[in-house]
SEMIVEX-924381 format. One record per residue (C-alpha): residue number from 1; y, x, z. Coordinates in pm, 1 decimal. Example, Ala and Ser with C-alpha at 12.3 -4.5 7.8 and 13.67 -1.06 7.14 Angstrom:
1, -450.0, 1230.0, 780.0;
2, -106.0, 1367.0, 714.0;
This chain:
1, 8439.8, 15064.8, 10065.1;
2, 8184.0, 15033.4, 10347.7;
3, 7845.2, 15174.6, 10250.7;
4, 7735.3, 14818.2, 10311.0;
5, 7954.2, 14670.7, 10051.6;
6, 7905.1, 14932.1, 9779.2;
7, 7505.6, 14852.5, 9789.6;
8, 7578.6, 14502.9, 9746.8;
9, 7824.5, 14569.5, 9497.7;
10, 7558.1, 14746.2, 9322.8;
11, 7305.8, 14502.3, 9420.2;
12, 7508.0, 14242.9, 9249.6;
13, 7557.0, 14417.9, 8909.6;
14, 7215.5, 14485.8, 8855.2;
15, 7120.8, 14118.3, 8920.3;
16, 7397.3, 14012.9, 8679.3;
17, 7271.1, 14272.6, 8416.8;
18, 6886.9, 14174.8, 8448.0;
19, 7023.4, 13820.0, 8407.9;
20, 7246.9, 13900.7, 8076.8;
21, 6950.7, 14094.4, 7963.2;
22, 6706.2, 13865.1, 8006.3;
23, 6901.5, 13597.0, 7816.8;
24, 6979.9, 13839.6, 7552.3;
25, 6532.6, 13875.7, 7499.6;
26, 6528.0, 13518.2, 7519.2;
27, 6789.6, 13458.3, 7239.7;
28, 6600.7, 13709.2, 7043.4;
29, 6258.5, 13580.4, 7064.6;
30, 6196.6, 13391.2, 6737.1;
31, 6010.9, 13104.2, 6812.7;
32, 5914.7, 12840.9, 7022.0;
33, 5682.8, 12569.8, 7123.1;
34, 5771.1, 12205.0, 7089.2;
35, 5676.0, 11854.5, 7016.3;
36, 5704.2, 11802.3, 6621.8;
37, 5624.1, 11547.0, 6397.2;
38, 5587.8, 11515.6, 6005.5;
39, 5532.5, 11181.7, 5929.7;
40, 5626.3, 10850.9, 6112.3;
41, 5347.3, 10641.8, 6338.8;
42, 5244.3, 10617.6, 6677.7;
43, 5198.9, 10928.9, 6923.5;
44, 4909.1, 11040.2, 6707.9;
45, 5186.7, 11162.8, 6488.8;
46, 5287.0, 11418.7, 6764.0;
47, 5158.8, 11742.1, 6782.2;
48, 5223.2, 12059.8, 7000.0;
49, 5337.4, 12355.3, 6754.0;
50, 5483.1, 12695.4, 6786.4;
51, 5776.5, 12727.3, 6515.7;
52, 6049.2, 12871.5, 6476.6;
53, 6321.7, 12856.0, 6701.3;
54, 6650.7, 12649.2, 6580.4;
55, 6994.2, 12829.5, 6423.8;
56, 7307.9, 12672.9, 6582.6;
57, 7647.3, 12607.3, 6396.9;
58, 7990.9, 12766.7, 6466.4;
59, 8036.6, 12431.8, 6703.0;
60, 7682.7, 12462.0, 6860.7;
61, 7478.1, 12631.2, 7148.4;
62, 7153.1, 12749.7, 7184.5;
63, 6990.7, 12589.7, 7508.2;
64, 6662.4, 12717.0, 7706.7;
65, 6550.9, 12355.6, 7788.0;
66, 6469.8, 12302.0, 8185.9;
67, 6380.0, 11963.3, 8132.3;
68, 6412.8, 11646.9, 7882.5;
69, 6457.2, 11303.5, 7943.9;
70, 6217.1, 11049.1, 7730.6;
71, 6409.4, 10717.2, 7665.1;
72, 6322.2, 10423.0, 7421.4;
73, 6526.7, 10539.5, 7160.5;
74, 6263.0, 10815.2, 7037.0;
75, 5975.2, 10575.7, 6996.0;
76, 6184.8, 10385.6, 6735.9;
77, 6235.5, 10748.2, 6603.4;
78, 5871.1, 10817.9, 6628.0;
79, 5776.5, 10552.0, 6448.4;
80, 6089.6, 10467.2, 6198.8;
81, 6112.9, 10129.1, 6278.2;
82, 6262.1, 9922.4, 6234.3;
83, 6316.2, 10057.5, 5873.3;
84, 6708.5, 9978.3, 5902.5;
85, 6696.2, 10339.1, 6136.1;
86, 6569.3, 10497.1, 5793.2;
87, 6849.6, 10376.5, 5588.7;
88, 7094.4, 10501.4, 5886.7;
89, 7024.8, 10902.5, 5758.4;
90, 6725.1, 10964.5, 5999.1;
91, 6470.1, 11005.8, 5731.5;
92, 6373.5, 10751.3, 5467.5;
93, 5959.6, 10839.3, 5391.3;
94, 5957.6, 11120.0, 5648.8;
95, 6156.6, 11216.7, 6001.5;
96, 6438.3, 11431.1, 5927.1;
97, 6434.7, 11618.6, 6245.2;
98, 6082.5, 11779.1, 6290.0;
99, 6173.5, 11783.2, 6688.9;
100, 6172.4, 11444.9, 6886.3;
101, 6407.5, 11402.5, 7172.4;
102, 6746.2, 11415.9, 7273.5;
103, 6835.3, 11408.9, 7652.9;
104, 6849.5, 11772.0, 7800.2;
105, 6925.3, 12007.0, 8070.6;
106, 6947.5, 12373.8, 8044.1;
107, 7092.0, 12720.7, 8029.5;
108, 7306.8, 12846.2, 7723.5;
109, 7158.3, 13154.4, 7588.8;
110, 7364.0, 13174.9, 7291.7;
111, 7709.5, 13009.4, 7146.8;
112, 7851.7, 12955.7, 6791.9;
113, 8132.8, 13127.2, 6680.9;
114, 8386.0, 12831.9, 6737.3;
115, 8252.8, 12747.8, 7053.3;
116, 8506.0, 12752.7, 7346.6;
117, 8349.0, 12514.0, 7615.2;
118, 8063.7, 12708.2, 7721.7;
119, 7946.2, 13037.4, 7743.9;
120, 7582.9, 13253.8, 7786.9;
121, 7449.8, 13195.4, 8144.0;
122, 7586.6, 12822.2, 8167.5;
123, 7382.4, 12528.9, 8290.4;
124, 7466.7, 12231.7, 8110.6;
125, 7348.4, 11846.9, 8050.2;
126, 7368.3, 11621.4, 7769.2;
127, 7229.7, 11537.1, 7382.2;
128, 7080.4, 11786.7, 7200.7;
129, 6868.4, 11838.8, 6882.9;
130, 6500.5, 11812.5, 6987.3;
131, 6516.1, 11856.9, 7315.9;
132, 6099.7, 11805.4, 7346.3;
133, 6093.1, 12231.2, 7312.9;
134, 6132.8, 12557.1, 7457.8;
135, 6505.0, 12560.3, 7280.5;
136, 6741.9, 12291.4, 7141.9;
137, 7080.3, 12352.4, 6924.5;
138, 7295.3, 12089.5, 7046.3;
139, 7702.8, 12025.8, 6964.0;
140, 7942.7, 12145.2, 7265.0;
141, 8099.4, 11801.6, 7224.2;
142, 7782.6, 11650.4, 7288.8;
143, 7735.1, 11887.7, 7632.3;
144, 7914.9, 11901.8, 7950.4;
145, 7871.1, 12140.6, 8289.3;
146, 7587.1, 12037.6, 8462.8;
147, 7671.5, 11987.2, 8878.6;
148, 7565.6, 12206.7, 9090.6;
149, 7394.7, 11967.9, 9330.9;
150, 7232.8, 11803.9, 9067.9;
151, 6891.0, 11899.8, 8967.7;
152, 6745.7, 11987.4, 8607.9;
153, 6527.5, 11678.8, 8627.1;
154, 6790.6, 11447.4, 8715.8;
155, 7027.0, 11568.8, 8464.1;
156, 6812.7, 11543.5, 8195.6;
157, 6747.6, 11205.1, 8291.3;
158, 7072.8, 11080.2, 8276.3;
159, 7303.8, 11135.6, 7971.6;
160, 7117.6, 10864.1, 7686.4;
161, 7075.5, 10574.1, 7961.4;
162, 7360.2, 10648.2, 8168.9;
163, 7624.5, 10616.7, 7865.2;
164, 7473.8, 10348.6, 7712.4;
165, 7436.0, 10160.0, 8066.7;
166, 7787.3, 10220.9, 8111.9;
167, 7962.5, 10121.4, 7811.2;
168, 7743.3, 9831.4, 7798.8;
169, 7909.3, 9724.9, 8142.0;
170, 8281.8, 9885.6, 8096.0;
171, 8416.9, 9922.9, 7699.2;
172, 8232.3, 9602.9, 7589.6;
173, 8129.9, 9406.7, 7867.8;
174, 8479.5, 9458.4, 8019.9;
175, 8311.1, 9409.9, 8386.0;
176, 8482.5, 9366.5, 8730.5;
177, 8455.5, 9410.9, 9057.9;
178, 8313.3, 9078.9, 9238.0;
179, 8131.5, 8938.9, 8937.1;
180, 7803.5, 8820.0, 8869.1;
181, 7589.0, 9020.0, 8683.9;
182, 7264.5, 8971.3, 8499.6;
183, 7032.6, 9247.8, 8421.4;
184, 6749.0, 9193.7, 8159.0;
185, 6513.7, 9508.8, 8115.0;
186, 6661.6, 9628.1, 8496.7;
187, 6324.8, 9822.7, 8540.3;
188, 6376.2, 10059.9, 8245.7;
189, 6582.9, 10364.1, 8142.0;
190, 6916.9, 10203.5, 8061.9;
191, 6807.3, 9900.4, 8326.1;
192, 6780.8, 10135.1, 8621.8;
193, 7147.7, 10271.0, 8543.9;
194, 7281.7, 9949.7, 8485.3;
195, 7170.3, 9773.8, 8777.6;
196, 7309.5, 10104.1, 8997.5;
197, 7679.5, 10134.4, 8795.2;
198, 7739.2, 9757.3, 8808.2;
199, 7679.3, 9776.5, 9189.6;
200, 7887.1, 10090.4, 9254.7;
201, 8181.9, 9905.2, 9050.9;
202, 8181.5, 9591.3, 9280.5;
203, 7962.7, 9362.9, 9102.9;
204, 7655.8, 9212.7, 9258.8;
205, 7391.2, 9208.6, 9007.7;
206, 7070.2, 8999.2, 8963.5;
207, 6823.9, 9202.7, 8794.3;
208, 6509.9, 9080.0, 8584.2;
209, 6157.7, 9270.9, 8569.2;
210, 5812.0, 9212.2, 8691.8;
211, 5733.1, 9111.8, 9010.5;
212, 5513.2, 9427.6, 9028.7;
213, 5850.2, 9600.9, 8973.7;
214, 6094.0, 9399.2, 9214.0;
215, 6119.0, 9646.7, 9508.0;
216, 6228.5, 9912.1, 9271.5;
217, 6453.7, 9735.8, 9116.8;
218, 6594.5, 9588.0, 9478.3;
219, 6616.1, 10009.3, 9536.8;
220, 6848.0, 10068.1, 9367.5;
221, 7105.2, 9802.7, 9482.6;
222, 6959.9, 9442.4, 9248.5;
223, 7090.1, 9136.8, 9518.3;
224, 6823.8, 8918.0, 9353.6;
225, 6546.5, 8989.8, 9114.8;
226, 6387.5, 8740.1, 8854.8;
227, 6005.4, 8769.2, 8791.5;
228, 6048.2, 8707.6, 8393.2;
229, 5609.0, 8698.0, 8442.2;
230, 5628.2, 8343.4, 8628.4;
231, 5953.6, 8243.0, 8608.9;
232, 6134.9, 8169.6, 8255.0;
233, 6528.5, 8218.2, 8207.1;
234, 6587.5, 7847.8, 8088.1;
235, 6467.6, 7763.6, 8421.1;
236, 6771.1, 7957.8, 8634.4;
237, 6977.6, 7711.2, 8782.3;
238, 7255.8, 8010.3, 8826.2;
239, 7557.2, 8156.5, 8626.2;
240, 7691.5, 8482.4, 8530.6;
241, 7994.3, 8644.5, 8455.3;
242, 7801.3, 8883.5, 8234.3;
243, 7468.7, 8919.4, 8139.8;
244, 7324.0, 9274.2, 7971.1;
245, 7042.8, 9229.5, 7793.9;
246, 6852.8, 9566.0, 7742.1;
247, 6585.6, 9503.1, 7451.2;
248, 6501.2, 9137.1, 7536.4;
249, 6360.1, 8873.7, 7352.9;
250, 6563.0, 8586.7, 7463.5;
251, 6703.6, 8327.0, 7227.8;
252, 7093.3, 8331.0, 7209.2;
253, 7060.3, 7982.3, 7303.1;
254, 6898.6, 8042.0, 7650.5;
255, 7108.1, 8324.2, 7717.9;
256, 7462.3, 8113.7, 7651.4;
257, 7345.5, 7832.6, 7976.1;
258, 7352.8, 8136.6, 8169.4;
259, 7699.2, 8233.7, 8156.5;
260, 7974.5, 8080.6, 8264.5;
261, 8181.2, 7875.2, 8030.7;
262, 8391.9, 8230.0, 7910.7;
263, 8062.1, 8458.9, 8016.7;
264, 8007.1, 8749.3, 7785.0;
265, 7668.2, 8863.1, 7658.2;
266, 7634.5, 9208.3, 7573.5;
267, 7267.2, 9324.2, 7376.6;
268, 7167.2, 9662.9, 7408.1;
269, 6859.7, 9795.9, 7187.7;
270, 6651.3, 9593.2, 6870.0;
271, 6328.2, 9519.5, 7048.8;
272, 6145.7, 9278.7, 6877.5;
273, 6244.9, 9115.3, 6519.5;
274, 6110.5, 9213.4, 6190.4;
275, 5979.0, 9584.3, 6025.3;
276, 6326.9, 9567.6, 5886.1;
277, 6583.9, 9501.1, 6134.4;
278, 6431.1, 9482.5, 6444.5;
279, 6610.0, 9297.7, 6657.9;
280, 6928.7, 9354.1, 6510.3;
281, 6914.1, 9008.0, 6330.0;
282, 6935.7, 8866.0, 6727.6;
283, 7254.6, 9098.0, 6801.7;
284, 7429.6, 8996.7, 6427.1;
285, 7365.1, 8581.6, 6501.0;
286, 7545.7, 8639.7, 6843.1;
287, 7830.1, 8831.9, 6672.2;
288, 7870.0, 8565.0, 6370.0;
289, 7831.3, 8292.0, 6647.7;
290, 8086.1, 8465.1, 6902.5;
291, 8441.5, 8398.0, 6751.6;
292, 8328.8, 8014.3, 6699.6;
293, 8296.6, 7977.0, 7099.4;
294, 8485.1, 8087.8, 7457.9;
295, 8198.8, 8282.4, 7558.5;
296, 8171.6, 8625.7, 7416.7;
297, 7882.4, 8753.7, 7227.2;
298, 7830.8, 9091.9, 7077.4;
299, 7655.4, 9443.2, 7048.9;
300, 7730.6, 9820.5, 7000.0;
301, 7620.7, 10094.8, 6942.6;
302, 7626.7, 10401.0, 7222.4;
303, 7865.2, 10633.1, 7139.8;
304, 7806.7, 10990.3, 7218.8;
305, 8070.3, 11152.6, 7344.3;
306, 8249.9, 11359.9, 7613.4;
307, 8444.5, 11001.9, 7666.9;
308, 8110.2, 10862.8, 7861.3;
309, 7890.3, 11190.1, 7920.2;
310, 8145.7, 11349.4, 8171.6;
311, 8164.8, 11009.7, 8402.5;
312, 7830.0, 10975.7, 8419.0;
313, 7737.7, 11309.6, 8554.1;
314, 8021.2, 11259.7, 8757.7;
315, 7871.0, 10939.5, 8923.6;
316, 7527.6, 11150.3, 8951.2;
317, 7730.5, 11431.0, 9127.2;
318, 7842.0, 11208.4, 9370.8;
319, 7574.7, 11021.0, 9455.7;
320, 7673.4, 10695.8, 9308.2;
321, 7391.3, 10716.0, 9112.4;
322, 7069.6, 10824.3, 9144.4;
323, 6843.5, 10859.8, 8786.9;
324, 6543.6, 10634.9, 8893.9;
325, 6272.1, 10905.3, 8786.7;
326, 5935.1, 10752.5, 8726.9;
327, 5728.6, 11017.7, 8595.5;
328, 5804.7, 11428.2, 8552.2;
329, 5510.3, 11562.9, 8341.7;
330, 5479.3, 11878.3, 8151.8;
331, 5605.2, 11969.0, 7736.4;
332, 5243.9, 11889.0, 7636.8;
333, 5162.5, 11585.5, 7738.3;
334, 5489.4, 11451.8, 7576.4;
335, 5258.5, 11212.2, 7311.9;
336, 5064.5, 11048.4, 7594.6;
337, 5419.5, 10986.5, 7794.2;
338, 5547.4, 10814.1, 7489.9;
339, 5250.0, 10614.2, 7404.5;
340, 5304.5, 10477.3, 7800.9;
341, 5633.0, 10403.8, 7703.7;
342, 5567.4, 10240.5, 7370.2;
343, 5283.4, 10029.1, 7558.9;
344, 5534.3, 9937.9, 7845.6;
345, 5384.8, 10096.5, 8112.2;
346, 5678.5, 10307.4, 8220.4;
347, 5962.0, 10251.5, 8546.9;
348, 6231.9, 10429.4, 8537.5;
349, 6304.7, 10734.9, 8324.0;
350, 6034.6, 10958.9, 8217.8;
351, 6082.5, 11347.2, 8272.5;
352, 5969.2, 11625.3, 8069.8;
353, 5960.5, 11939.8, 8272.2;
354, 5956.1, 12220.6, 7971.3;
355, 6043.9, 12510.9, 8234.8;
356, 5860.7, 12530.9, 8535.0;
């Protein structure tokens, strides 16, 4: 071996073993800061607080958070409401998890026992445990290998929106290439994804928002946007093949003389409605009513699995996809972020950078 070579050689082992030992301080630091909560309310409830930092399961990893994606979701866990998300095991007087947030992006710095999928040192993207911290446990079924040409920010942007976005238009939308597509909500987390998978698949999509919002939303690939400020749905002399309705308020009614005559609607998120339900009792009517009819009606539920994660970082690997980033702000200003979001003032996904 050339001189040359062995100081590289060497080089290169003492970069790998100041990397493994870093990690190995890192994993043995005991705690943390992060965005907690005790009670459930607005983002006055949020505080940041240095505790300790979370165990992990024979089937879990330890990540060192880059970044965190803020999505809709965790202001209905913020606040518990509607109260139906209580009675689903998140916490009936009080949050179970003391961490808010679930998108993530960042290294593993330690693995459970059973895990197989990962090991220390590996950057990764997916759903974790309260991401809004320095560390999150998360599942290894719940992670996959982040891409290398894909940035922190835009990985932890993508994994909650992107899946739902996606089996909104594939497993129960059963979309097409060629077909007409209606986007309600197009300017927000799960809209922005929507509006850009539906157009890589072959559909050409008509996307609704605010007219302050149209040139974003024609960004990322909307043929037509409706102004929902001036213009109101039972006015749209037009038809789709399949509308996705992301946390609107529109009666099943007006939604139906939109489609075609075997159109299916497909409701994603409880906006609106009662304390209790939310807007569930909107998504339960168009189930009831959906078997009665030719056009199909329905919700789900986002499932969070490998099934969906892996595609969709896929799509953002190869640039069919782009995460429509609005905002990247740092770990403490998480509560203000949210209370944007609650208030509607967000476009796009919101990015906490927790590692800078």
């Amino acid at each position: 071996m050339s001189s040359l070579a062995a100081t590289a050689a060497v080089n290169a082992a003492c970069i790998a073993a100041a990397a493994s030992e870093h990690t190995a301080t890192e994993a043995a630091q005991s705690s943390m800061l992060a965005i907690t909560q005790t009670e459930y309310g607005t983002s006055d409830v949020l505080s940041l607080s240095s505790i300790d930092k979370p165990s992990i399961g024979a089937d879990e990893v330890l990540i060192k958070v880059v970044a965190a994606g803020v999505d809709r979701g965790v202001v209905h866990l913020m606040t518990g409401m509607p109260y139906l998300l209580r009675l689903a095991g998140f916490g009936l007087r009080r949050p179970k998890n003391l961490v808010l947030g679930l998108d993530v992006a960042g290294q593993v710095i330690a693995v459970g026992t059973d895990v197989t999928r990962f090991a220390t040192g590996d950057q990764v993207m997916g759903i974790a445990k309260g991401s809004f911290a320095e560390y999150a446990a998360a599942s290894q079924d719940k992670l996959t290998h982040k891409p290398g040409n894909v940035s922190f920010e835009h990985a932890a942007a993508s994994t909650i929106s992107g899946i739902t976005a996606l089996q909104a238009l594939t497993t129960q939308g059963n979309m097409s290439a060629g077909e007409q597509v209606l986007v309600i909500g197009a300017s927000g987390g799960v809209g922005t994804f929507a509006v850009q998978i539906a157009t890589a698949l072959g559909a050409t999509v008509t996307a609704v928002a605010s007219g302050a919002k149209a040139e974003f939303v024609r960004s990322l690939g909307a043929a037509e946007v409706i102004d929902y400020t001036t213009t109101d749905l039972g006015d749209v002399d037009a038809e789709f093949d399949l509308i996705i309705d992301i946390g609107g308020r529109n009666s099943i009614p007006k939604l139906r003389q939109l489609l075609t005559s075997t159109g299916r609607l497909v409701i994603v998120g409880g906006e609106g409605g009662g304390r209790l339900t939310g807007g569930i009792g909107r998504q339960l009517r168009a189930a009831l009513l959906s078997p009665f009819i030719k056009q199909q009606l329905g919700f789900f539920l986002s499932s969070e699995t490998l099934e969906y994660i892996e595609p969709v970082a896929e799509m953002v690997a190869r640039g069919e996809i782009t995460p429509a980033i609005g905002e990247r702000r740092p770990l403490a200003e998480t509560p203000e972020v949210i209370a944007a979001l609650e208030a509607g003032h967000a476009a796009g996904k919101i990015v906490i950078e927790v590692a800078r």
